[in-house]
Structure formats: structure tokens, C-alpha cells
N, C-alpha and C positions, 0 to 999 in steps of 0.2 A: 378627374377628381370630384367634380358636381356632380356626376352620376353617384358614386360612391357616398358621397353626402349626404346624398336622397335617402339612398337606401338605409343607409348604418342610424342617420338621424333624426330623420321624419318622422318622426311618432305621432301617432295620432292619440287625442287625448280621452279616456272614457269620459260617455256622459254621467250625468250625475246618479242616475238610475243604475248603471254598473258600477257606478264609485261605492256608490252603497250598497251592492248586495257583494261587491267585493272585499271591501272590508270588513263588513260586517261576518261572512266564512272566515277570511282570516283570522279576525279576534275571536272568533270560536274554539277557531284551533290554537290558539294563541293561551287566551286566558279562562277554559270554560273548563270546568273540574267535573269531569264526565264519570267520577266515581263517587259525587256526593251530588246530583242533578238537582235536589231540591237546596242546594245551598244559597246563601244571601248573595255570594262572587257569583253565582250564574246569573242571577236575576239582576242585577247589577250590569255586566256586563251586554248582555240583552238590552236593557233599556236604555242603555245610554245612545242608541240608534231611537229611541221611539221619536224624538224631532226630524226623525229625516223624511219620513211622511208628508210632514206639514211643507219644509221646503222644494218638495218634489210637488208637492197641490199647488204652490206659488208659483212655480215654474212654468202650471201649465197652462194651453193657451185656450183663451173661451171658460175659463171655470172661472166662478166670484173666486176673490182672495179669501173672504168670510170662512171657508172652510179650509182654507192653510192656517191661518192663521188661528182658527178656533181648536186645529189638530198640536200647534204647536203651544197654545195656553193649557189645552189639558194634557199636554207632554209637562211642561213647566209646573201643574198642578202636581203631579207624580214626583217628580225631584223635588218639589217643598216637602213634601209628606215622607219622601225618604229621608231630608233631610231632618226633619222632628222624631221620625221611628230611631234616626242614629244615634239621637241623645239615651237611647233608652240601653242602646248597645255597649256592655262593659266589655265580655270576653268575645273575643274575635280569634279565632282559628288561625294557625300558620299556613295560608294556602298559598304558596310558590307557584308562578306561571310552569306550562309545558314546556319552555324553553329557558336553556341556560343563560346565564347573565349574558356570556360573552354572543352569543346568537341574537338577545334581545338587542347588548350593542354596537352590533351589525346592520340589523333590521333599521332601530332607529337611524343608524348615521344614513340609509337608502333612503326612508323616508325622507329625512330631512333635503338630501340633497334632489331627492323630486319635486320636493317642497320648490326650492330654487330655480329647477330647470321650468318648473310654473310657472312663476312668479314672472321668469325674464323670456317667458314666450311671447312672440308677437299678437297681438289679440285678436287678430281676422284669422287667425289660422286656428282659433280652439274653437272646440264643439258649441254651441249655442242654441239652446232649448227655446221652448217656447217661452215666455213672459207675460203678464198682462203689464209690466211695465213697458215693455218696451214694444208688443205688438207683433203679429204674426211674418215671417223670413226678415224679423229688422233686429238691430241691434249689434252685440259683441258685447263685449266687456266693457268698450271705452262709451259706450250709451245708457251706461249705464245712469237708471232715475234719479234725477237729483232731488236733493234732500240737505237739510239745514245742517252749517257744514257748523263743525264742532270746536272749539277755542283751540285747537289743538291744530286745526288745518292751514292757519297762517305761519305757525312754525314749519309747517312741510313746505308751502311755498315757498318760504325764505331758501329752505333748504336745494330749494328744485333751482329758485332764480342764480342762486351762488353756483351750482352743474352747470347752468345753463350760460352762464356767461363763461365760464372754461372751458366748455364743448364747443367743436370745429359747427361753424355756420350749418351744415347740412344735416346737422340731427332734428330730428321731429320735435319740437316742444311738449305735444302731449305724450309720448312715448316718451320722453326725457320725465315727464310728469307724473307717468305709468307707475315708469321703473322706482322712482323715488318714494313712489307711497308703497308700491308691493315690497320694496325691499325696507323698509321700516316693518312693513307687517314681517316679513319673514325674521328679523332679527329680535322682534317681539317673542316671534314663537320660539326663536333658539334660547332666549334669555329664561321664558317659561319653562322649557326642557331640560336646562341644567339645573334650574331652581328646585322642580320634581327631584328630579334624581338627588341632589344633595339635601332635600330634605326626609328623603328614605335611608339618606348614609347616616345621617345628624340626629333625626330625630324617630325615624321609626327601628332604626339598628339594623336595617337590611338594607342594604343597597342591590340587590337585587329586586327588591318591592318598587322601590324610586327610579329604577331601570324601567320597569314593566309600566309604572304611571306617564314617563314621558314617552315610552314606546306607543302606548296605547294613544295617546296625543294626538301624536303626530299621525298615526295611523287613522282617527275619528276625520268622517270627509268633512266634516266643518272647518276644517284649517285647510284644505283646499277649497270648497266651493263657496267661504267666505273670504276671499281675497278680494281685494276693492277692486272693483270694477271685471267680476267674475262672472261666468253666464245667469247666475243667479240674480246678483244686478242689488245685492243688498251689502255689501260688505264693502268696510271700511278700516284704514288702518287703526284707527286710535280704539277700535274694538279692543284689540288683545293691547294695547298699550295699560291699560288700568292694573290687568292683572298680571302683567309681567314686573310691576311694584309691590302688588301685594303678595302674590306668592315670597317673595323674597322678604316680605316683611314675615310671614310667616315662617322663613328660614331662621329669623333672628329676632323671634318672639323671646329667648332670655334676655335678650339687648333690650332694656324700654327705647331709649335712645336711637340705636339705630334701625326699630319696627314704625316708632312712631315719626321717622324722619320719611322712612318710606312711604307709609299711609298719606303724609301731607302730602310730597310730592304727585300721590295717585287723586289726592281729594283737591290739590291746587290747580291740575290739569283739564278733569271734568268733574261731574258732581256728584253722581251716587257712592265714590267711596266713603263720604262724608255721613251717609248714612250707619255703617259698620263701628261711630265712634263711637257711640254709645256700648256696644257691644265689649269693645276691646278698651275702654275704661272699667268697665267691669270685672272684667279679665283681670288686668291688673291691678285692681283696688287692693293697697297696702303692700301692693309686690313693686310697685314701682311706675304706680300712678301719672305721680306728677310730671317725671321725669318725662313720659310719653305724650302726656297732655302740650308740656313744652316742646319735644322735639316738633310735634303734629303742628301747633301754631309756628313755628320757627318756619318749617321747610314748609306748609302751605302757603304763610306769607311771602316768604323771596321767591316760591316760584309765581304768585300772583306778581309781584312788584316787576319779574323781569320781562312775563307775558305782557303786563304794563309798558315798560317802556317799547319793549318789539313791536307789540299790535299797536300801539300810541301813539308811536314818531311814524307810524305809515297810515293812523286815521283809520284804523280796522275795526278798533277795540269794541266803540259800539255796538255797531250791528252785526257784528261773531259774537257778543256776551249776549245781544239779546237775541237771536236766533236760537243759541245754544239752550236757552232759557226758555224760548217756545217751543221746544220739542214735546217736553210735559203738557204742555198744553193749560196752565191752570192758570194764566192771566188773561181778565181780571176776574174771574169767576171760576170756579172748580166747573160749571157748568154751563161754561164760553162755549158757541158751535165750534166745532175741529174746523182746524187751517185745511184749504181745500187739497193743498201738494201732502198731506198727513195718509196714512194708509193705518187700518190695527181694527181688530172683529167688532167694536163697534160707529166705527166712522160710516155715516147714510145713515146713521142711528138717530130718531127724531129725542127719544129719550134714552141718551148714552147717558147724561149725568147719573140715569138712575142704579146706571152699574158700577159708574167709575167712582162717585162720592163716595159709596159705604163701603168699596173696594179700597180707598185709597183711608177712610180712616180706618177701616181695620187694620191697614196696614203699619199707619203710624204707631198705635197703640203695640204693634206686634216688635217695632224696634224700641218702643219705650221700656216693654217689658223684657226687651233681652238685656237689659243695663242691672235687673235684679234678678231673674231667673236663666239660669238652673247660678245656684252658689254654694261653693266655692265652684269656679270652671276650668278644665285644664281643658289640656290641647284638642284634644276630639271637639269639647263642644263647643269651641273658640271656632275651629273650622267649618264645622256643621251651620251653626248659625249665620257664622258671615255670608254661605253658599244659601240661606235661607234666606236672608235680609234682601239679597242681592237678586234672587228667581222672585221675590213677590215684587220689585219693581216690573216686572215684566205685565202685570195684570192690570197697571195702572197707567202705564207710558204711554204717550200718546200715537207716539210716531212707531208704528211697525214693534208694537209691544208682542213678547213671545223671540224673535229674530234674533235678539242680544244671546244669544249662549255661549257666546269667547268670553261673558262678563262672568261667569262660574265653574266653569267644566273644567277649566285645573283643580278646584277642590272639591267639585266629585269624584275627581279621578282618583284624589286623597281617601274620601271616604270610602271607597271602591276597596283602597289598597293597603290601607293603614289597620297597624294591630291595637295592641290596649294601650292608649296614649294616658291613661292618670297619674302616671307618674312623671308627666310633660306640665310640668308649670314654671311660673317665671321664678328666678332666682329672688330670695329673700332680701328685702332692701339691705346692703354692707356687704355682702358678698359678689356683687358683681363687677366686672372689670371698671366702671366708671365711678363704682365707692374704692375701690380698691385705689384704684389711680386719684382720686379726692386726697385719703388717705397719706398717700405718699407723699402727693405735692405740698398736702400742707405739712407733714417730715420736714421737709427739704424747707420749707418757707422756714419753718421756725430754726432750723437749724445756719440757716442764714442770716436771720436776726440777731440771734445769738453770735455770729462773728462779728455783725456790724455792730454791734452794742460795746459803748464806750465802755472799759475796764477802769473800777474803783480804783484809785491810790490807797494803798494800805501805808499806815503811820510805820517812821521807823521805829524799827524793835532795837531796845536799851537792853542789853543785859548787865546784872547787876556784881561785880565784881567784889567778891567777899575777903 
């Protein structure tokens, strides 16, 4: 039966270099409209491979990082700039993948379940490229470089020490620890996948477009060779944890309520969703503002209050807020030297301030100004922007800036696949299910009042007898 095992199970896994020129033919034949070649879908589809260059130069071994990292800031320059050209974009074409719905969800549910059969591989047993982190025949997955762990990471220990004390004595701890972060990461991505696809049933009228967006997904090698502690040696789970919130806030952008409950939850866990508020108050300015404004303080606060007391009562909280906080690198000087465990195209840079200050306030400027233009905004350029706000962090980050691409690639995948969204705005303040429900409760109150209210005595009636 162990011979038999060998053979039927053993799989060996491609490198990262076949992962992507294999993908990359299949989504050709997949999603490439080979009867309109100069279309927006082909060049789209194309480029959304142009970062895999940059983390194949990272990989290798003996080459500066300087030029992975400079391949995948001008990959990242290329998706801001598509993402500004898409505000310009009203009529958008019915372009349907080459494959039927039900083939695409076939393919996806393969995907996904390779996804998994990754994720719970023992890590001496997967391919392992070069690294300049890790160093010429060393490494695996579990060596992977370390790096300032993120307010999110003593939630996953909590989680690993509670397995760990219900697990028989002879399990490995760090495999015990493996599996806990990869399987977080994998259930991020499945949360992202069905978000896609219900926002193509909901909001684009195709559920075969939202088919095709999480197909493509899960098929894009960045959701395998960003898996924490993957040959690549950069990937973490609370990567795709942000936008496995915000995609679903964008599922339930009519809801103020339950978009900006989502957002908090993504902006009270780490920090740059907190950048897209300015954005998505705009959005809704006079559609249901306040409501959002509230929910976004409500659920950022209790999710801070509960990271409070978890990291609190175990003495964590400082030094994970302030680690997470040195990642940016901008205390106490925008033009502090980088932390020496910091990597990004210009760290050994004697004069990085001189790139990163005028980088980093163009930038602010750029989310200031998404809070008033483009106005009025529906759903394209709600999403466009956000995918905009969220790639120009990448120019300024300290730590390994460019590498974040789980932080936007669900809504490129949007703008990839999405038709003419202007008629996608938030419902008018009194017609949505929470004025509706207002409404009724207060019915119901008055109508209660009205029973419990003492009745007059009326005078007895004399009639007058003639």
C-alpha cells in the first residue's frame, strides 16, 4: 500500500518559473479574445503576469534585490495608470470567457482544492529556488526571512497555542504553526472567491463574469507562491486577510451599514485600509454618509478594544503596535535610515529620503483628492480608486514595497471583468433596508404608546326627555 502511495501521491511541485508560464498559457486560453487581439481584455489579461518577473529576479540567487524589486514598482506603476485610464472608461463590451460557466466552475473548484493540497504539504518536500534571503542550497518554506510580525499575528498564535494544546504530544509545533497560518491564508482566498463571484451575480448581472474573476484568482501564481512561509520566502497570511473584508464591503456597498462595518473591521486589523476612507465617504456623500462614517468607527473600535484586551492580558500589545508601525518606516523622521532587517529599491540608498518624501506626499495629496474627484462616483470609480489608493502605497512602504499584490488584485480582477457600472450607486437616503426598518419600528413604538396611554373618562350623556 506505501508503494501505491508513492506513485498515485507524490507529486512534485512546479517551480515558480513553470508556475508562471503555466498559468499564464492557460489564462490565454482561458480569457484572451483572439478575435478582437487589440482589445482592453487582452492587454489586461497579459499584464496582470507583468509582476512575476520581479518575484522570479527575487528568487534568484547572487543578483541584488534592487532590480526585483525596481521590476515589480514599475509592474505597480502600470496598474496605477490602468487604474486612472479606467476612470475614463464608460462603455465596456460584453466580452464572455472561452469557457462555459459551468467549466469555469469546475476549473475553479481544481484550483482551489490545489490551493489546499499546498498549503498542507510538508515543506522539506517542495521545490526551493534560490533566495538572497535565505542563501544558496538553504532554506524551505519554514526559513523563511523574518520580518516585523503584523497586529494580526498574535491572533494566529492564540489560535495555533489553543490546536496545540488539543493535539496528541507528537505533533511538530512548527508544522502545527505552518498549518494554522497557511490554512487562514487558504480560507482568506476561498472568502475572496465567493465574494468575486457574488459580486458579478449582484452587481455586474453576470454571474458568469464573477465566475471568470475568481477563476482567474485562484489560477494568478500569486496565491500559491505567496503562501507564508513559500519558496519565495515573502508571504504572509494576513496579506489577503484585508481584502477578503473589503471585497465584501464592496459586495454590500448599497448597505452604508454593513460596507462600512466591513471596512472598520479591515482598517481595525491593519492600517492602510484606513487610507480608502476618504474615498468611500465620498462615495457616499448624501447617499448615506453618516451611516458609514458610524458603522466604520463602531466595528474599528471593538475590533481595536478586543485586539486590546487579547494582546493586553499576554503583554504583546506594545511591541506588535509598534513593530507594525515601523514597517512604514517614518518614525521619527520621514528621512530616518531604514531598519537594517527592512529590504525595498531603495534601502543602501544614502539619499532614499530624496525619493521616498516627494513619493510619499504626492501620495497623500492623491487620497485627499479622491474625497472630491471624479463627483458624483458610482461603482467603477469606487473600485478603481480604491485599487489606486491601495498600489501607490507600494512606492512608499518601507518594508519590501512593490511585494504586497494580495493587497489589490481582487479589484483588478474587477476592472479586468466588469461592464458599465453607472447605474451602481448607493441607494437614496429612506429607501434602504435600515430607513425602511427605522420606519417601521418607530410604527410599532407609536403604535404601542398609543395602547399604553391612559383613556379619558367621557361625562355621562343626559338625554333630555320631552
Amino acid at each position: 500500500m506505501s508503494a501505491t502511495r508513492s506513485i498515485f501521491f507524490e507529486i512534485e511541485l512546479p517551480n515558480a518559473t513553470t508556475w508562471f508560464y503555466f498559468s499564464a498559457l492557460l489564462a490565454v486560453a482561458l480569457f484572451f479574445k483572439f478575435n478582437r487581439l487589440l482589445s482592453i481584455r487582452n492587454g489586461d489579461v497579459l499584464s496582470l503576469f507583468l509582476p512575476m518577473p520581479g518575484f522570479l529576479l527575487l528568487s534568484q540567487y547572487g543578483l541584488s534585490p534592487f532590480w526585483g524589486y525596481l521590476w515589480l514598482l514599475a509592474a505597480s506603476g502600470y496598474f496605477l495608470l490602468r487604474c486612472l485610464f479606467d476612470l475614463t472608461l464608460v462603455r465596456r463590451p460584453a466580452l464572455s470567457p472561452n469557457l462555459n460557466f459551468g467549466g469555469l466552475a469546475w476549473l475553479a473548484g481544481a484550483l482551489f482544492v490545489s490551493l489546499i493540497a499546498v498549503a498542507a504539504r510538508h515543506p522539506t518536500t517542495q521545490a526551493v529556488p534560490y533566495s538572497p534571503y535565505l542563501g544558496e542550497g538553504k532554506g524551505g518554506p519554514s526559513k523563511q526571512r523574518e520580518t516585523a510580525p503584523g497586529t494580526m499575528e498574535p491572533m494566529r498564535k492564540q489560535v495555533a497555542r489553543v490546536l496545540r494544546e488539543q493535539a496528541p504530544a507528537e505533533v511538530d509545533e512548527e508544522l502545527l504553526e505552518l498549518g494554522v497560518e497557511r490554512g487562514l491564508t487558504v480560507l482568506c482566498h476561498l472568502v475572496i472567491a465567493i465574494g468575486l463571484v457574488l459580486i458579478g451575480w449582484r452587481h455586474f448581472e453576470d454571474l458568469h463574469a464573477g465566475m471568470a474573476a475568481a477563476t482567474f484568482y485562484l489560477l494568478l501564481p500569486y496565491t500559491y507562491l505567496l503562501l507564508p512561509r513559500a519558496p519565495l520566502g515573502v508571504g504572509r497570511w494576513d496579506h489577503a486577510w484585508p481584502m477578503a473584508l473589503m471585497i465584501w464591503m464592496v459586495l454590500f456597498f448599497r448597505w452604508p451599514t454593513l460596507a462600512g462595518a466591513f471596512l472598520g473591521l479591515a482598517a481595525g486589523t491593519v492600517f492602510f485600509p484606513v487610507l480608502v476612507l476618504p474615498l468611500w465617504l465620498s462615495f457616499y456623500r448624501g447617499r448615506g454618509a453618516r451611516r458609514f462614517s458610524l458603522s466604520f468607527v463602531l466595528s474599528a473600535g471593538l475590533c481595536l478594544v478586543v485586539l486590546r484586551l487579547i494582546l493586553g492580558s499576554n503583554g504583546v500589545l506594545p511591541p506588535t503596535v509598534l513593530a507594525s508601525w515601523k514597517l512604514s518606516a517614518w518614525l521619527p523622521m520621514p528621512w530616518r535610515p531604514p531598519e537594517g532587517a527592512m529590504e525595498g529599491i531603495w534601502q543602501r540608498t544614502a539619499l532614499h529620503w530624496a525619493y521616498r518624501l516627494p513619493i510619499f506626499l504626492a501620495y497623500i495629496a492623491f487620497v485627499g483628492a479622491t474625497a472630491f474627484w471624479p463627483a458624483p462616483k458610482d461603482l467603477a470609480h469606487a473600485i478603481a480608486l480604491t485599487a489606486a489608493v491601495l498600489i501607490g502605497i507600494q512606492f512608499w512602504y518601507a518594508d519590501q514595497g512593490g511585494v504586497y499584490i494580495l493587497w489589490y488584485l481582487p479589484l483588478l480582477l474587477l476592472l479586468v471583468f466588469r461592464p458599465n457600472l453607472s447605474a451602481c450607486q448607493p441607494q437614496p437616503p429612506g429607501q434602504d433596508w435600515l430607513a425602511r426598518l427605522g420606519r417601521r419600528l418607530a410604527l410599532v413604538g407609536r403604535r404601542i404608546l398609543r395602547l399604553l396611554r391612559p383613556t379619558r373618562s367621557r361625562p355621562p350623556v343626559t338625554r333630555l326627555v320631552s
